[in-house]
C-alpha positions in Angstrom: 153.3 145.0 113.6 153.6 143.5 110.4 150.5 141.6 109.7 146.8 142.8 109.8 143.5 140.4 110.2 143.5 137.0 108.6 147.2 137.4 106.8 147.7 140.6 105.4 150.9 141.5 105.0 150.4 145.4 105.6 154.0 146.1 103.8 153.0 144.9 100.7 150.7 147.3 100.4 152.9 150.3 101.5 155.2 149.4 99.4 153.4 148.6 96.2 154.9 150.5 93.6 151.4 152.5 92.3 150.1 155.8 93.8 146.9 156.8 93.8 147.0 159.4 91.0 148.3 156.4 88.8 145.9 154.2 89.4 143.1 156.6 88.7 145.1 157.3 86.0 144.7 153.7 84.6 141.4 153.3 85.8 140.0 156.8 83.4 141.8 155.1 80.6 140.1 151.6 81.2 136.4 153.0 80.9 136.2 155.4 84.0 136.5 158.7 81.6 133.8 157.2 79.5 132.0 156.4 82.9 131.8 159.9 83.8 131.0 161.4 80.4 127.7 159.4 80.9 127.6 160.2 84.2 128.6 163.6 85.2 127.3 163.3 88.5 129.5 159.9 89.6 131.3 159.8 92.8 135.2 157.8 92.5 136.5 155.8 95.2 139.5 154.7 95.7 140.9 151.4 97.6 144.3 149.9 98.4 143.5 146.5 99.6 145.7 143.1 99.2 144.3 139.9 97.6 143.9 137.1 99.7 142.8 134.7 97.0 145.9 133.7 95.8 148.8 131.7 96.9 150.7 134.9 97.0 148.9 138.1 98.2 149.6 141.2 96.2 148.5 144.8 96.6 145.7 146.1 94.6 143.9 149.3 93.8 140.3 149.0 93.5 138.9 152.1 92.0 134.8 152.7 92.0 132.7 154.9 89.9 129.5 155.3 91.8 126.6 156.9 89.6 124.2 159.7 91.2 121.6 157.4 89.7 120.5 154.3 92.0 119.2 152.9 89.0 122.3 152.9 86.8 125.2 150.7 87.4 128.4 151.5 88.7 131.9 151.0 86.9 134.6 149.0 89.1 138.1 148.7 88.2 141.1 146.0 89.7 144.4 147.1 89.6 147.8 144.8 90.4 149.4 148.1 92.0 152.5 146.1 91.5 152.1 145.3 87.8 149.8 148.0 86.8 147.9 145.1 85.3 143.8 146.5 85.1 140.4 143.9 85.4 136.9 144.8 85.2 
């Protein structure tokens, strides 16, 4: 089966070219290590999800810094698991 749900093409994201460790890599350079420094307590999540906003889906990691706080707000970083290229 090659396509899940509304679309998704399921081997783009298997074969995007980022691993997890990377893109936690790039996320704790783009403000997650700074995250947790105020936030010892923070739980990171980690998703591999395709964009179906565009004209031409690509894979992206979505990586979550969750404060133990409910009154602080988290940190979410986009990554272009094909590029590398990180949004806030």
């Amino acid at each position: 089966m090659d396509e899940v749900g509304s679309g998704m093409d399921i081997q783009n994201i298997f074969h995007s070219r980022m691993d997890s460790d990377q893109a936690l890599a790039l996320a704790e350079n783009s403000g997650g290590r700074e995250f947790r420094s105020h936030e010892p307590g923070c739980t990171i999540d980690a998703y591999l999800y395709e964009s179906l906003l565009t004209t031409n889906p690509q894979p992206y990691w979505f990586v979550s810094y969750n404060p133990s706080n409910p009154n602080t707000s988290g940190l979410g970083v986009n990554i272009n698991a094909l590029t590398g290229v990180v949004s806030k």
